[in-house]
VMD Tcl script that draws the C-alpha trace (Angstrom):
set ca {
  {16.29 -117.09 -169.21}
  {19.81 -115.55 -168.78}
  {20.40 -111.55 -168.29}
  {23.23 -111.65 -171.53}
  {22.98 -109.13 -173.83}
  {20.31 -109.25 -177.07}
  {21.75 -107.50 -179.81}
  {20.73 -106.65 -182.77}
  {17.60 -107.85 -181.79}
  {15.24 -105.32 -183.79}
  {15.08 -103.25 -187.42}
  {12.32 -101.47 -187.20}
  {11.14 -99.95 -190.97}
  {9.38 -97.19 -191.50}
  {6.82 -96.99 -194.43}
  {4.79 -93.77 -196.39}
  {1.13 -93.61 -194.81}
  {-0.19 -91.22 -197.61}
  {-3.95 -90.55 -196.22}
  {-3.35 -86.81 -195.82}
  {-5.66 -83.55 -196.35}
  {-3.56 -81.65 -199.06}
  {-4.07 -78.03 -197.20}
  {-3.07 -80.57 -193.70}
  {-0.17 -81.30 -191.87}
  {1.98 -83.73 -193.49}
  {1.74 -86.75 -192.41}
  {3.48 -90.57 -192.51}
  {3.74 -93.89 -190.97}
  {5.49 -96.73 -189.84}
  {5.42 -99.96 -190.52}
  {7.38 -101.97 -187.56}
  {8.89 -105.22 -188.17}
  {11.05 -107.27 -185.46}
  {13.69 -109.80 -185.89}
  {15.32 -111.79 -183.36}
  {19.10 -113.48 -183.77}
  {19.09 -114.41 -180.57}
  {17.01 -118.15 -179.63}
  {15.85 -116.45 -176.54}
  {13.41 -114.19 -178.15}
  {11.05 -117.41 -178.47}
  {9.96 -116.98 -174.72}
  {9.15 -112.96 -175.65}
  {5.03 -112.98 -174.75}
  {5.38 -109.56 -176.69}
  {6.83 -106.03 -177.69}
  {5.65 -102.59 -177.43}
  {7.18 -99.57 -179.02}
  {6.76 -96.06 -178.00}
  {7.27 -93.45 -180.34}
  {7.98 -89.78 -178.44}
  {8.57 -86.62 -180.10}
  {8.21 -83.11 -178.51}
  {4.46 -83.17 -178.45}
  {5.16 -86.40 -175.97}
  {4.74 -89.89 -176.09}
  {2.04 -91.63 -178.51}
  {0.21 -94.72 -176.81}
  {1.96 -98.19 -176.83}
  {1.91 -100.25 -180.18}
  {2.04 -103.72 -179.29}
  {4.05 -105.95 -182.16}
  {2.05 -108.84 -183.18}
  {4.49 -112.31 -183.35}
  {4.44 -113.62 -187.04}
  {7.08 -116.50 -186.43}
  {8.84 -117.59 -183.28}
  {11.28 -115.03 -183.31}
  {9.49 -112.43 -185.97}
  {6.49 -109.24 -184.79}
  {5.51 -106.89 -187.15}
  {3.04 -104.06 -186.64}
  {1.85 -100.69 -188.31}
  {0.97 -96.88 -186.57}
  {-0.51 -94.66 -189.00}
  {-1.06 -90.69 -189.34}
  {2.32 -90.10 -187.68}
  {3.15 -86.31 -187.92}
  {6.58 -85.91 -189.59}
  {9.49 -84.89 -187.75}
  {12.33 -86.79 -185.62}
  {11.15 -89.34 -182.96}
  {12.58 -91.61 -180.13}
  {11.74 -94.89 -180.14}
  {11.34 -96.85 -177.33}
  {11.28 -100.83 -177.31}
  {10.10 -103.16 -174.20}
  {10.34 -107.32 -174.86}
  {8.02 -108.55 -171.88}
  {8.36 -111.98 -171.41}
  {5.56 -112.93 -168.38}
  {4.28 -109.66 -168.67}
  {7.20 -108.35 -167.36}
  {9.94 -106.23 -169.43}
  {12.66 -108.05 -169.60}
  {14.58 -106.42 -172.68}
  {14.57 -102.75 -173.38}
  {16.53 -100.49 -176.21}
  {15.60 -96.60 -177.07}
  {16.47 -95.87 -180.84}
  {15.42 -92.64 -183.13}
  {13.54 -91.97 -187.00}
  {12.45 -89.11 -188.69}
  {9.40 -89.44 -190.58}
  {9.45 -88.14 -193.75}
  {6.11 -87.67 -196.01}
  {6.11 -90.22 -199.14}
  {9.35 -91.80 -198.60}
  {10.46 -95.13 -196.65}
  {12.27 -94.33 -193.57}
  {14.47 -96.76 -191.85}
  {15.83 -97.38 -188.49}
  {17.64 -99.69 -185.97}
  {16.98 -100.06 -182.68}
  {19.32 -102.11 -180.12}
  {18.25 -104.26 -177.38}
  {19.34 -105.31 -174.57}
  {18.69 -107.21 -171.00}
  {17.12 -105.10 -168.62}
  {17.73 -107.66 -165.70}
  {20.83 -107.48 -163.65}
  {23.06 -110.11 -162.75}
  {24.16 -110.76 -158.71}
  {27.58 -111.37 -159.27}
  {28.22 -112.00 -155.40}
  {26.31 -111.72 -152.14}
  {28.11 -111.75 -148.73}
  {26.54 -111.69 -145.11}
  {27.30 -110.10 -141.72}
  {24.88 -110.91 -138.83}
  {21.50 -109.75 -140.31}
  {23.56 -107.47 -142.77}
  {23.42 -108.84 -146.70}
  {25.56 -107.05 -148.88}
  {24.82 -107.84 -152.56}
  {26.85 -106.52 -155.65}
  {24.99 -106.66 -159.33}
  {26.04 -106.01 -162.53}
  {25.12 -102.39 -164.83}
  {21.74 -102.44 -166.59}
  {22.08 -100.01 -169.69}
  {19.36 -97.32 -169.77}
  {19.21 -98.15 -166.14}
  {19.08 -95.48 -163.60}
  {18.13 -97.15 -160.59}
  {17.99 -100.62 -158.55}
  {15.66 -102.14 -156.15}
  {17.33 -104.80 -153.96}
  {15.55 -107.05 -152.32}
  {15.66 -109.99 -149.76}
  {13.04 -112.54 -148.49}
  {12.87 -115.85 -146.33}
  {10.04 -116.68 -149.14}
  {11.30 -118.17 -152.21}
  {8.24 -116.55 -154.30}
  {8.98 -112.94 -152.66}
  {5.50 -112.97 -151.82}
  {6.26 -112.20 -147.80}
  {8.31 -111.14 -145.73}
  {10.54 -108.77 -148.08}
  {13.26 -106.37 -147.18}
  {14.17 -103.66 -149.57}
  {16.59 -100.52 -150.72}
  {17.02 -98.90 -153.02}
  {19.95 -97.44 -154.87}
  {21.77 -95.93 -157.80}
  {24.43 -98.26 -157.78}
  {25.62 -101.54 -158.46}
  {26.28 -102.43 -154.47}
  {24.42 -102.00 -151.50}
  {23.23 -103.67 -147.91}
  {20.28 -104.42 -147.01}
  {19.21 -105.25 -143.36}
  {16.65 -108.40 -143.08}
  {14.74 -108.91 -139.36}
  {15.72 -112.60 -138.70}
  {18.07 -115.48 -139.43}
  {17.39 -118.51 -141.51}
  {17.39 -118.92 -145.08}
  {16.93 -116.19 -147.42}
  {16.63 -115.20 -150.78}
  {18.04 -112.14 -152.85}
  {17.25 -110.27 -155.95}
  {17.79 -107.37 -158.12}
  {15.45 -105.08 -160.32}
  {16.23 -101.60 -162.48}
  {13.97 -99.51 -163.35}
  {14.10 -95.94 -165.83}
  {11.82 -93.44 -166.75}
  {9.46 -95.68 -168.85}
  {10.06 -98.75 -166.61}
  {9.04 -99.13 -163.02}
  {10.72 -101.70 -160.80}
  {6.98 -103.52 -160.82}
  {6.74 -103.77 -164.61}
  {10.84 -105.10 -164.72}
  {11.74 -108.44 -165.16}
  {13.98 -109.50 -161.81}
  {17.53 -111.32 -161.84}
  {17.72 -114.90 -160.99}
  {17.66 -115.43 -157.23}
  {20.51 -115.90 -154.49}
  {20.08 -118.01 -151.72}
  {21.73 -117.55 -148.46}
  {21.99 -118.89 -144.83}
  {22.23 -116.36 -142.26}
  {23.95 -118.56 -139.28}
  {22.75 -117.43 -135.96}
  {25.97 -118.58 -134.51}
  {27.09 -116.83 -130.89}
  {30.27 -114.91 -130.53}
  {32.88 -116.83 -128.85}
  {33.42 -115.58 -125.64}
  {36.23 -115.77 -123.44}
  {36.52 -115.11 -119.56}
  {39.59 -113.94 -118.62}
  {38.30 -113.69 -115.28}
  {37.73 -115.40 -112.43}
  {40.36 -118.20 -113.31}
  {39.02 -121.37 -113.67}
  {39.02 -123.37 -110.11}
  {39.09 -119.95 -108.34}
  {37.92 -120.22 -105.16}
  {36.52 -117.48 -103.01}
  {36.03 -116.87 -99.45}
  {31.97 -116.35 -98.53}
  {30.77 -113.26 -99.65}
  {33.44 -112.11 -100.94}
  {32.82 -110.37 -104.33}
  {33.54 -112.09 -107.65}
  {34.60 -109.64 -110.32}
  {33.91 -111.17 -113.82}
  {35.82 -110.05 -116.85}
  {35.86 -111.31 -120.32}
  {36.23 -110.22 -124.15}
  {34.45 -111.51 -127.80}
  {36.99 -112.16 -130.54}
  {34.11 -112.73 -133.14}
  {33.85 -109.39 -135.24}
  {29.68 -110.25 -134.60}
  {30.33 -109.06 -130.95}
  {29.70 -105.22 -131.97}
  {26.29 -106.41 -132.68}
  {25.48 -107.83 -128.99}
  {23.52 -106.06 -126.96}
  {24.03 -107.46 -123.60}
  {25.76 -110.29 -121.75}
  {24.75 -111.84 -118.80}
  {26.74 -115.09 -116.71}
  {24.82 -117.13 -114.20}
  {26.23 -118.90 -110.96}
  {25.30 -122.51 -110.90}
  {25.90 -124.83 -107.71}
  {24.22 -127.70 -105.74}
  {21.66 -125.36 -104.67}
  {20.64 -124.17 -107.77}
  {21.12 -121.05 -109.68}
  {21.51 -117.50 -109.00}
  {20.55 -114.60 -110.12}
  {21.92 -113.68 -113.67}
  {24.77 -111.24 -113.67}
  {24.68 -108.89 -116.23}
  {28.28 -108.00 -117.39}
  {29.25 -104.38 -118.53}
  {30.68 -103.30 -121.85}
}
mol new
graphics top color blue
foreach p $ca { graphics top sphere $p radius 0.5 }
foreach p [lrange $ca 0 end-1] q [lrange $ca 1 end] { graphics top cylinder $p $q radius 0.2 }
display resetview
């Protein structure tokens, strides 16, 4: 499935629950009924709505699916007043759209109200590499407020996974090894962790453990020296990866063998 935007993916109506005490509180309901323009919605394994007032949040009503792209459902004994309605589309038991909308119930009358929805996955727009350095850039989630980035040799994410996190739509993550890897992006909110979010597609990469290319400027090649005489050894890295090397070392190599490695100075 692709991370466009659903709109207009819900009207949510509210009907008159009338089972009150007359000396109670005053009381209504909701009947909640789901339509989906968008061919997508077929794949939706189902939708909660949470209705929150100041009192908090009332438990999750999960939608039943009446048609391919159709849920209804009913909550009952609502105390009137405004509320904020919050709608998650999980498709693998993971939410994957998300909108936040408002009603009032009102006692005896029919009460109305749209909710928007949209993707709640980003989408990697690019992904660039510097030794073991991945920077990835995403796009915006709305009702997003913040982003789990991760990266993993495993395909599945099941091992091996590097993560940050961030408020933002770009960040770098640092893995532990060369090799082929793979990247993706969650958001998360309030009433959405990143384990309950759907994840973007995947990136794959190659991180190329390629040396710098090193130059010695010194000795000259062919130099010869006198016996004992000491051989000074000078040299520089034009690769930008040479910041990242930690040490260099040059060996001496003649008829009678090797000698011991020379480690060079930065």
């Amino acid at each position: 499935m692709g991370s466009k935007t659903l709109r207009r993916l819900i009207l949510l109506t509210g009907l008159m629950a009338c089972d009150r005490s007359p000396a109670g509180p005053e009381t209504g309901g909701l009947v909640l009924f789901l339509s989906a323009s968008d061919s997508r919605a077929a794949a939706v394994d189902a939708v909660q709505v949470i209705l929150r007032n100041a009192s908090g949040d009332r438990s999750p009503v999960t939608l039943t699916r009446v048609s391919d792209n159709e849920f209804e459902g009913t909550i009952s004994n609502l105390p009137t007043g405004p509320y904020t309605l919050i709608v998650k589309a999980l498709t693998a038991q993971l939410v994957e759209f998300y909108g936040v909308g408002s009603v009032t119930i009102v006692a005896d009358d029919t009460v109305p109200a749209t909710v928007n929805v949209s993707s709640f996955q980003p989408t990697i727009t690019s992904v660039s590499e510097q030794v073991l350095d991945i920077t990835v850039d995403f796009s915006q989630v709305q009702h997003a407020t913040d982003y789990l980035v991760e990266a993993s040799t495993d395909a599945s994410f099941a091992t091996g996974v590097a993560s940050v996190q961030t408020a933002g739509t770009s960040t770098t993550l640092t893995v532990s090894d060369f090799g082929d890897h793979f990247v993706r992006v969650r958001a998360s909110n309030a009433d959405v962790s990143f384990a309950a979010a759907s994840p973007s597609s995947s990136w794959q990469l190659q991180l190329a453990n390629d040396a710098p290319q090193v130059t010695l400027s010194l000795p000259a090649d062919n130099s010869t020296f006198l016996e004992s005489e000491p051989v000074l050894f000078e040299g520089s890295a034009s690769d930008s990866r040479a910041a990242a090397v930690d040490a260099v070392q040059v060996i001496l190599r003649n008829a009678s063998g090797d000698r011991s490695p020379v480690t060079l100075t930065r």
